[in-house]
Kinemage of the C-alpha trace (Angstrom):
@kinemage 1
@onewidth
@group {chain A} dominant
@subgroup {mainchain}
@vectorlist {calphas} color= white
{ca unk a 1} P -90.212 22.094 -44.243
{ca unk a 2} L -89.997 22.905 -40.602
{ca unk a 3} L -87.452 25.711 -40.049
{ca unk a 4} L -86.807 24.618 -36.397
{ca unk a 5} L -86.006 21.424 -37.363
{ca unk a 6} L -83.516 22.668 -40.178
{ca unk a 7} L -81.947 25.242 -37.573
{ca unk a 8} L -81.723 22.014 -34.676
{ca unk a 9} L -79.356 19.872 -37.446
{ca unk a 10} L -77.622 22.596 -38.787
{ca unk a 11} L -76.357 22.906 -35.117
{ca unk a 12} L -76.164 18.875 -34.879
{ca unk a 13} L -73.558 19.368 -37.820
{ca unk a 14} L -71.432 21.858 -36.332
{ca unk a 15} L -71.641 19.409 -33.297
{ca unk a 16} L -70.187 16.726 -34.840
{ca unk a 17} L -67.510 19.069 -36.941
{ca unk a 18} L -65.865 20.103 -33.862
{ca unk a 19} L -65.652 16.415 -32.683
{ca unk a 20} L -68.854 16.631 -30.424
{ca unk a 21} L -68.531 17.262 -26.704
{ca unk a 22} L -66.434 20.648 -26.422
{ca unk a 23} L -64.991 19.735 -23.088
{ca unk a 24} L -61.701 18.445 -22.536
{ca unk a 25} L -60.267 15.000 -21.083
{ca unk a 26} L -57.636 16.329 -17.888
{ca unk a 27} L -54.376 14.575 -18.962
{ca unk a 28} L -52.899 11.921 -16.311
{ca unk a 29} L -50.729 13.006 -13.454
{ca unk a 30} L -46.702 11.731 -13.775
{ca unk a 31} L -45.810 9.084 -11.646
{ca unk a 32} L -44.346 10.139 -9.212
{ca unk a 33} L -40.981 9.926 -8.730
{ca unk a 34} L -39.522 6.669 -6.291
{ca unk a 35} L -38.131 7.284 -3.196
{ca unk a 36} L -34.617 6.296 -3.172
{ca unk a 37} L -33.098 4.774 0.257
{ca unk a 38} L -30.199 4.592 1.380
{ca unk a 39} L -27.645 1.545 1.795
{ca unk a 40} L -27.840 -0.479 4.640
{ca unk a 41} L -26.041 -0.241 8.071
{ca unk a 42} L -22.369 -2.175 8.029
{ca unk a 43} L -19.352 -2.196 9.966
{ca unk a 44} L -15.784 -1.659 9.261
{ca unk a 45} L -12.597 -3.701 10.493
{ca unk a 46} L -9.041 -3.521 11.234
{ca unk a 47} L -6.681 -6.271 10.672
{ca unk a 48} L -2.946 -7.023 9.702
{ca unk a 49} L -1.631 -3.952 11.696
{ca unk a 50} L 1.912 -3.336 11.419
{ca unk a 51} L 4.000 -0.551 12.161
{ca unk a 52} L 3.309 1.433 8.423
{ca unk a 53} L 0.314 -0.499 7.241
{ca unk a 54} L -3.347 -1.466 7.832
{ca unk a 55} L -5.811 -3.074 6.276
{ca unk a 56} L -9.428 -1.919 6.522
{ca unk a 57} L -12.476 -4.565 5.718
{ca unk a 58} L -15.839 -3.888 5.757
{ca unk a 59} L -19.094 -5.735 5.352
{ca unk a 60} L -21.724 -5.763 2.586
{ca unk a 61} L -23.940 -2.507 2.710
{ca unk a 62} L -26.833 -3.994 1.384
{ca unk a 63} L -28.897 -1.044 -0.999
{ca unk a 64} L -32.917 -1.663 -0.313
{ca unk a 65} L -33.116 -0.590 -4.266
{ca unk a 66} L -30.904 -3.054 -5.417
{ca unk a 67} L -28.496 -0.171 -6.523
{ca unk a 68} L -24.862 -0.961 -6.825
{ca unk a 69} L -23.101 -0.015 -3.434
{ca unk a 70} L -19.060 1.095 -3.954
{ca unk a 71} L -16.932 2.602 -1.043
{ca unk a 72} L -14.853 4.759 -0.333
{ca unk a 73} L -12.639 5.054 2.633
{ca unk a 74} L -11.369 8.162 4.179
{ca unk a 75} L -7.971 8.683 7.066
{ca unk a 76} L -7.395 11.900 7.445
{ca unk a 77} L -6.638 13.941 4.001
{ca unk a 78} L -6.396 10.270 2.341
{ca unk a 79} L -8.974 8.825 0.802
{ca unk a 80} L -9.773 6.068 -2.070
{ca unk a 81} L -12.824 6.365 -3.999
{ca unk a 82} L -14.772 4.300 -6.263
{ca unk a 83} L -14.054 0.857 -4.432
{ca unk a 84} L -15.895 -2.319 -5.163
{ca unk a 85} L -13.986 -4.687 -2.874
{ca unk a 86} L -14.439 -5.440 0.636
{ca unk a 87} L -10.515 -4.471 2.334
{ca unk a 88} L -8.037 -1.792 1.838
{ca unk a 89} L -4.634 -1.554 2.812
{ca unk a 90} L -2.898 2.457 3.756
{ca unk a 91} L 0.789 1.947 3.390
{ca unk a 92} L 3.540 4.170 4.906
{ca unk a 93} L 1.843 5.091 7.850
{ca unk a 94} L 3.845 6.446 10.878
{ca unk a 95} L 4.534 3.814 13.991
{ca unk a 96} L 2.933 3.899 17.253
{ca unk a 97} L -0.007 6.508 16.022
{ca unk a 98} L -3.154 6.137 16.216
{ca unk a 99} L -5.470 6.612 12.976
{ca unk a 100} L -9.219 7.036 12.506
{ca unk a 101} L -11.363 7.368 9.926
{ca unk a 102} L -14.622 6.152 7.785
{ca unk a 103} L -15.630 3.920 5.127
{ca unk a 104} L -18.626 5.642 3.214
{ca unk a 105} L -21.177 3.130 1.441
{ca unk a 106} L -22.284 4.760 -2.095
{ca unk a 107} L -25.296 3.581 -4.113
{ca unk a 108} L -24.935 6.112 -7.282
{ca unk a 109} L -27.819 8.284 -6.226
{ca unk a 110} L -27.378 9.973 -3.410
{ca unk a 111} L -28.006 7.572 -1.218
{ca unk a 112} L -24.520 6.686 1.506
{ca unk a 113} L -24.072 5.206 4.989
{ca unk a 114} L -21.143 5.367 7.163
{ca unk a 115} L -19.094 3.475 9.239
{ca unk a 116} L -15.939 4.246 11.532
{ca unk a 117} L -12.923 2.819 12.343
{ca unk a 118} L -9.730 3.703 14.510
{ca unk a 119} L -6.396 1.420 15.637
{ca unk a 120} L -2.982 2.292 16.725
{ca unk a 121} L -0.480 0.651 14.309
{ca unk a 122} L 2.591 -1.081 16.374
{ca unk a 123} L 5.673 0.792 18.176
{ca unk a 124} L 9.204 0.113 16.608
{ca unk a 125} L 11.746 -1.324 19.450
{ca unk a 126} L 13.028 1.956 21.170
{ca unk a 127} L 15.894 -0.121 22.224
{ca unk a 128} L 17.996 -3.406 21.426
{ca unk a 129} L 18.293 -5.711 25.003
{ca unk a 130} L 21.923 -6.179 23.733
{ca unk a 131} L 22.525 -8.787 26.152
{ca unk a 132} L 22.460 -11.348 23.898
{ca unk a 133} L 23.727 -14.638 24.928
{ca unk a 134} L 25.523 -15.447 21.601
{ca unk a 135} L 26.269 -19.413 21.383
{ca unk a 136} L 30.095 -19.868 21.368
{ca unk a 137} L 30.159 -21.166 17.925
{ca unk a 138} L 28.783 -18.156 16.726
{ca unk a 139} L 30.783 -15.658 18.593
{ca unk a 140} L 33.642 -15.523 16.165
{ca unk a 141} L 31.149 -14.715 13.156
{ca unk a 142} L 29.356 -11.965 15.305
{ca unk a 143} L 32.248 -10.361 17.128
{ca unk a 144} L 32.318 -7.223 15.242
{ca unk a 145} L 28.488 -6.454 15.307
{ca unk a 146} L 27.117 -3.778 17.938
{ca unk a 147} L 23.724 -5.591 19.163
{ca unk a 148} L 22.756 -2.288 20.930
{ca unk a 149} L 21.863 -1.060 17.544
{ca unk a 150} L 18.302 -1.117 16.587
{ca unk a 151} L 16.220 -0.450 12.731
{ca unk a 152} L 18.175 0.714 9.686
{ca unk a 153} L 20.968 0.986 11.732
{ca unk a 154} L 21.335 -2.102 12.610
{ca unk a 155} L 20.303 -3.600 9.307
{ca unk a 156} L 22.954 -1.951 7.401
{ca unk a 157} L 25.363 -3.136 10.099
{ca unk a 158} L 23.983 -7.056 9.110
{ca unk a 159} L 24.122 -6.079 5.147
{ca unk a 160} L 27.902 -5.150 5.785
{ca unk a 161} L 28.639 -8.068 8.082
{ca unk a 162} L 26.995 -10.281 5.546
{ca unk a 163} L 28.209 -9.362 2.232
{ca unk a 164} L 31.841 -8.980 3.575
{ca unk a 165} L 31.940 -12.590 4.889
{ca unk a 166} L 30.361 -13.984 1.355
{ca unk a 167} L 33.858 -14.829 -0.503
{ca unk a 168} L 32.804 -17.458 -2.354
{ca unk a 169} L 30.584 -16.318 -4.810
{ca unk a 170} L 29.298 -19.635 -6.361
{ca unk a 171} L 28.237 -20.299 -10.132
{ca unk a 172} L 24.634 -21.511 -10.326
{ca unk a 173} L 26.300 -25.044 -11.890
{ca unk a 174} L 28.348 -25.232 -8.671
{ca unk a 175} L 24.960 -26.291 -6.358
{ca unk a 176} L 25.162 -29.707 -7.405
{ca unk a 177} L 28.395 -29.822 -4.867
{ca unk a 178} L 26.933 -28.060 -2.190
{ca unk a 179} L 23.066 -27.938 -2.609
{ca unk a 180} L 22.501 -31.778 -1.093
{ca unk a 181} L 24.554 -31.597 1.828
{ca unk a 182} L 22.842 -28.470 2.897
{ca unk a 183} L 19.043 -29.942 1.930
{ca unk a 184} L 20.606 -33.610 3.817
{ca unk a 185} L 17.863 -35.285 5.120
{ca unk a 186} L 18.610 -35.112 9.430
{ca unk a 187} L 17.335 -38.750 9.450
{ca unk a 188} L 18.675 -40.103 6.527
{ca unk a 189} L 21.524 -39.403 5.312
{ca unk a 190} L 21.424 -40.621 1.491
{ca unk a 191} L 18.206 -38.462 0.968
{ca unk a 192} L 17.323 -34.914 0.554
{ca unk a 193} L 14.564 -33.683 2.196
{ca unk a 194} L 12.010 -31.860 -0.653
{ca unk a 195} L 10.728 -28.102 0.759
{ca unk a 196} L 6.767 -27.827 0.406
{ca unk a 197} L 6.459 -31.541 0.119
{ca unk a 198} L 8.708 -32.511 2.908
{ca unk a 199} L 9.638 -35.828 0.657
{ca unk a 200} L 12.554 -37.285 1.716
{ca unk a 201} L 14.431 -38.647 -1.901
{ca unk a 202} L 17.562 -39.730 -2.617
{ca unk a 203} L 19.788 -37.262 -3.393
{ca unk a 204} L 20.497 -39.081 -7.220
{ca unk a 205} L 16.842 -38.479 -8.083
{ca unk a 206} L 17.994 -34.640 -9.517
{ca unk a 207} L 16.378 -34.167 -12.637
{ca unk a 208} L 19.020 -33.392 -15.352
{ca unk a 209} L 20.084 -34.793 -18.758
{ca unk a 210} L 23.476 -35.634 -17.644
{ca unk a 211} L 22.428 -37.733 -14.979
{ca unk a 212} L 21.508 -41.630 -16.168
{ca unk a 213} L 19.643 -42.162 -12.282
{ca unk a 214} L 16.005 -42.890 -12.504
{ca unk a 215} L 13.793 -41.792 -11.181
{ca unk a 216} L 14.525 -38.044 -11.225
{ca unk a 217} L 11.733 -36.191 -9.124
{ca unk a 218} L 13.633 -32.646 -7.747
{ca unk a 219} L 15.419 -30.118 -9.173
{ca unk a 220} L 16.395 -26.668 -7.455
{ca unk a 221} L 14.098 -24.076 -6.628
{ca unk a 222} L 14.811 -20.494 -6.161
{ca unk a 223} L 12.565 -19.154 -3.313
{ca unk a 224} L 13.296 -15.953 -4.752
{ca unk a 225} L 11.922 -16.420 -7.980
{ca unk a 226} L 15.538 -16.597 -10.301
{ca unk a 227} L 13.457 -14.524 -13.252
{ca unk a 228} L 12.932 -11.500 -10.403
{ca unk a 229} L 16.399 -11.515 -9.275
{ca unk a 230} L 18.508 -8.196 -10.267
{ca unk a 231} L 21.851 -9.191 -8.759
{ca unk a 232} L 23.665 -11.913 -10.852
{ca unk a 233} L 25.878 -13.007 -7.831
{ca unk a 234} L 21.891 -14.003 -6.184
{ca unk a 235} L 21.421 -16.668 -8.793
{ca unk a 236} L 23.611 -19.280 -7.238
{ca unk a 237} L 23.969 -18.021 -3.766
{ca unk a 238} L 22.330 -21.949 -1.374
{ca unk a 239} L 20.614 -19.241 1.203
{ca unk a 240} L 17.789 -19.194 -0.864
{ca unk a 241} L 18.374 -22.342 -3.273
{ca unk a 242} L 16.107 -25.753 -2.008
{ca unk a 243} L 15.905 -28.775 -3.811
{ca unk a 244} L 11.865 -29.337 -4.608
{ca unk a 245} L 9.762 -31.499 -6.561
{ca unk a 246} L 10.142 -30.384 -9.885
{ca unk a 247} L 6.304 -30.878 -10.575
{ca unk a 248} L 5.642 -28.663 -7.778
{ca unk a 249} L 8.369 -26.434 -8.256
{ca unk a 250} L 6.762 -25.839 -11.624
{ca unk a 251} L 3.150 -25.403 -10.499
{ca unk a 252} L 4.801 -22.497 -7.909
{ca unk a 253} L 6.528 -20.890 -11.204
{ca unk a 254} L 7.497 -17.089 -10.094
{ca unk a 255} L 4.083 -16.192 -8.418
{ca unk a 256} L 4.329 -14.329 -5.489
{ca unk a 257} L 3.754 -15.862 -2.035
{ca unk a 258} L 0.717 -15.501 0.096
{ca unk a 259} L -0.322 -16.773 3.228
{ca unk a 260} L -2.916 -19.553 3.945
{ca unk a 261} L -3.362 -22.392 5.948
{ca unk a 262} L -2.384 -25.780 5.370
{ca unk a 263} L -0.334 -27.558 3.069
{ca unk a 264} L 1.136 -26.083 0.054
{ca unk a 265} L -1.261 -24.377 -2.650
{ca unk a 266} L -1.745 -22.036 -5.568
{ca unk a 267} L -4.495 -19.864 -5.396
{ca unk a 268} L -5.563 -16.906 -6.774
{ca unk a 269} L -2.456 -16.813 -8.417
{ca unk a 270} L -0.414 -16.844 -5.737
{ca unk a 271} L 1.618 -19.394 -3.765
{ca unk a 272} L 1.485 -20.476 -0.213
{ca unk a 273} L 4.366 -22.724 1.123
{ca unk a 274} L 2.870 -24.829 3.757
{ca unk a 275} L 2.593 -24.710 7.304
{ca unk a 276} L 5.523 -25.849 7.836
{ca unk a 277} L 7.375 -24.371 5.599
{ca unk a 278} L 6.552 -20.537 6.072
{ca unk a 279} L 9.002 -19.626 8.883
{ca unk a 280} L 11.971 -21.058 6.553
{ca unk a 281} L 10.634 -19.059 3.170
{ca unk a 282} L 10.222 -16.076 5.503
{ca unk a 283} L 14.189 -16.103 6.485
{ca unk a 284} L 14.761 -17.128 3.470
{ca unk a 285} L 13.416 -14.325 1.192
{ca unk a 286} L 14.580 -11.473 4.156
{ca unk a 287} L 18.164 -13.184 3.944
{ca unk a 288} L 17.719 -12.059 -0.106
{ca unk a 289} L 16.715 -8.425 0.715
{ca unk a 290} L 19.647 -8.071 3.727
{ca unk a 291} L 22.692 -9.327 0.905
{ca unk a 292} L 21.240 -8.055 -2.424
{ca unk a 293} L 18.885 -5.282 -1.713
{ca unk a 294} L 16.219 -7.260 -3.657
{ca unk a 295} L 12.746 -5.587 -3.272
{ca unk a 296} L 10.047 -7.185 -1.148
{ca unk a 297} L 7.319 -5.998 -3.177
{ca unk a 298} L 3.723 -7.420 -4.770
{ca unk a 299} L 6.021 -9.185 -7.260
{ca unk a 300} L 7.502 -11.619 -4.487
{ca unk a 301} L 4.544 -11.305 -1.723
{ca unk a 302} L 0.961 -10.189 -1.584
{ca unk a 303} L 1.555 -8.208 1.292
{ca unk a 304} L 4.919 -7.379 0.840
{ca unk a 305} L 7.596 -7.594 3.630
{ca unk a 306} L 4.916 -7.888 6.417
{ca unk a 307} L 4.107 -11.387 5.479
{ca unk a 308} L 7.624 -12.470 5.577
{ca unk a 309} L 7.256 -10.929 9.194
{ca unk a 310} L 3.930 -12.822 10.102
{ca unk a 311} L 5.659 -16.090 8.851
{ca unk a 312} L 8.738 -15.539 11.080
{ca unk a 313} L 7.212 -15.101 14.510
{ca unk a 314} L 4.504 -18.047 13.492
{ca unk a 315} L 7.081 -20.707 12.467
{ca unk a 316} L 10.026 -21.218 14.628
{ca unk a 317} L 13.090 -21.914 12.840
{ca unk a 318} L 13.543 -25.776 12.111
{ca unk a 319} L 16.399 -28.140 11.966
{ca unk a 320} L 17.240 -28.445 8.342
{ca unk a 321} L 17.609 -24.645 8.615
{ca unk a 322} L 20.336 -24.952 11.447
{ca unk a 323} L 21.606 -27.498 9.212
{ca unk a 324} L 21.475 -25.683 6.180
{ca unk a 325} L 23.020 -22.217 7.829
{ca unk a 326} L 26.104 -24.319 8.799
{ca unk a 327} L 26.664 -25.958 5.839
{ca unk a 328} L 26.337 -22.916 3.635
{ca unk a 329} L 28.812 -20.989 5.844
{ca unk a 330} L 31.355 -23.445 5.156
{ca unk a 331} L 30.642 -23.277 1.292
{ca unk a 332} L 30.549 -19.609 0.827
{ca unk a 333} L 31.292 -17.927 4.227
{ca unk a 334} L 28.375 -16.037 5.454
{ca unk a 335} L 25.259 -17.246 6.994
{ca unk a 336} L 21.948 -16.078 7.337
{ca unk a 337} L 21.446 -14.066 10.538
{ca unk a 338} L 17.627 -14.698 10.424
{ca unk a 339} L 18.038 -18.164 11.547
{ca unk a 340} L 20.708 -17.760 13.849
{ca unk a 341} L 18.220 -15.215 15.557
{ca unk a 342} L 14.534 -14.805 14.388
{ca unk a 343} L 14.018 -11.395 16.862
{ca unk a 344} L 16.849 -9.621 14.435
{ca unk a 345} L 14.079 -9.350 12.064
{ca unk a 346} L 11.687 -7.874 15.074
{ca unk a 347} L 14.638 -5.387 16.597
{ca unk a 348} L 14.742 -4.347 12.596
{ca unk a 349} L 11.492 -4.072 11.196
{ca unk a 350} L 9.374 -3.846 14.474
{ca unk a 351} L 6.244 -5.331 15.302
{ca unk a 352} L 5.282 -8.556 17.367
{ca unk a 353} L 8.215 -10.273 18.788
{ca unk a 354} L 9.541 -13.009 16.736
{ca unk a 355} L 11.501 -15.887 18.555
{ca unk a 356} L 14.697 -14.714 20.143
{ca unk a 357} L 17.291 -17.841 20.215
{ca unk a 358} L 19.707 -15.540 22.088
{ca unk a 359} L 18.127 -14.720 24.935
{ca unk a 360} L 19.166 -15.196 28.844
């Protein structure tokens, strides 16, 4: 045998032992890593500006990823993080001061944009005109109260004047004597006129087992809801007591109010009154606060006591509330100063000026 030949496949063998070629395959390269950009440019809003509060809204940062965008938003040392809605409202701010700040887009990896805002939240009254021309009917009731006095002042004044001239506390059972006189339909005087609806009923239609009439369509709604009063005395007192449709007075239950547009509605689980109605339930509900101290809170509005502000200057008081003032003075002796004179609740609380039915 040929020795080369031997020596060649020896070789071959320790060729193919080793796994043949001897030089290595270069491994792949990583992907490299995507580039991750940054949320879109928005802009941030002011609206519902009071004397303490704002409300900030902003627009959809839209992330080029697809990430998940929150917010945060940023006045001065305050800020509120991890925020997936579109507003938010700063509470107990200082009147008449102006406020900046920024609402920072996030998309969870380093990626944020940025947009500003700034307003001036509204000036209390630094004074009371005084010179009120109180109607003569009225003067009696009033004689006592110093007009020159504006805010807390002035509202404790109101709560005193109020409370003290309440001497007939009525029973909750006792409506029935009072409650349709006051809710007397102006045109027709056999009816009651229906708040939210504006039906005008008979005043036998009252939906109770003791009573043989048919149809019965209203009972009595509490405008401030009765399971949200803490004062027992509240619970019968007509200022905030309207007869209602009892099918709508049971789809408003005890939600909170809201505002809207319109006629009367539930939504989002909250209840708006009605165009027409707004101006009375804002009077209405303030009246509660003045004689009871009953908080105006997110139980009994969305945006607490500034919507009961925004209702009063936008719906001038009407004349079943004249009506209904006079008539519940001469059942329990006080009235409800927010109907006599809408701009109480402005010298008081501040902001835009509300009607003033006392003026020159």
């Amino acid at each position: 045998m040929n020795i080369k030949i031997l020596v060649a496949s020896a070789a071959l063998l320790v060729l193919a032992a080793c796994g043949g070629d001897s030089t290595e395959t270069p491994k792949p390269s990583p992907e490299p890593t995507p580039e991750n950009n940054a949320p879109g440019d928005f802009t941030a809003t002011v609206k519902n500006i009071t004397i303490d509060q704002a409300t900030i809204s902003w627009s959809n940062a839209i992330d080029p990823d697809g990430d998940t965008v929150n917010y945060t938003v940023k006045q001065g040392a305050v800020s509120s993080t991890s925020l997936s809605g579109n507003t938010h409202t700063f509470a107990g701010l200082t009147d008449g001061t102006n406020y900046n700040g920024t609402v920072t887009a996030n998309d969870g990896n380093g990626g944020t944009n940025t947009a500003n805002y700034t307003f001036k939240t509204e000036a209390k009254p630094t004074s009371n005109p005084g010179a009120f021309v109180i109607p003569s009917a009225l003067a009696s009731y009033y004689k006592d109260m110093d007009f020159t006095k504006i805010d807390m002042p002035l509202f404790d004044d109101l709560a005193v004047l109020t409370i003290s001239k309440h001497n007939n506390i009525l029973d909750y059972g006792e409506r029935h004597n009072h409650l349709y006189g006051a809710d007397k339909d102006p045109n027709n005087s056999a009816n009651v006129l229906l708040i939210y609806s504006g039906d005008s009923v008979d005043k036998r239609e009252y939906l109770s087992g003791n009573n043989s009439y048919s149809p019965q369509t209203f009972n009595t709604e509490h405008l401030y809801p009765q399971s949200k009063l803490g004062n027992g005395n509240a619970v019968g007192d007509l200022h905030h007591l309207r007869t209602c449709n009892h099918q709508i007075n049971s789809s408003r239950s005890n939600y909170p109010f809201t505002d809207g547009s319109g006629t009367y509605n539930l939504k989002n689980g909250a209840w708006y009154p009605g165009d027409e109605w707004r101006g009375d339930v804002a009077r209405m509900i303030l009246y509660v606060n003045l004689r009871y101290d009953e908080p105006l809170n997110g139980d009994i509005s969305t945006s607490g006591i500034n919507l009961f502000l925004k209702w009063n200057r936008e719906d001038p008081v009407s004349a079943i509330e004249i009506q209904r003032n006079n008539v519940i003075q001469n059942s329990q002796g006080n009235r409800n100063p927010f109907i006599d004179n809408p701009y109480l609740v402005t010298v008081i609380f501040g902001g835009e000026a509300a009607e003033n039915r006392w003026a020159d």
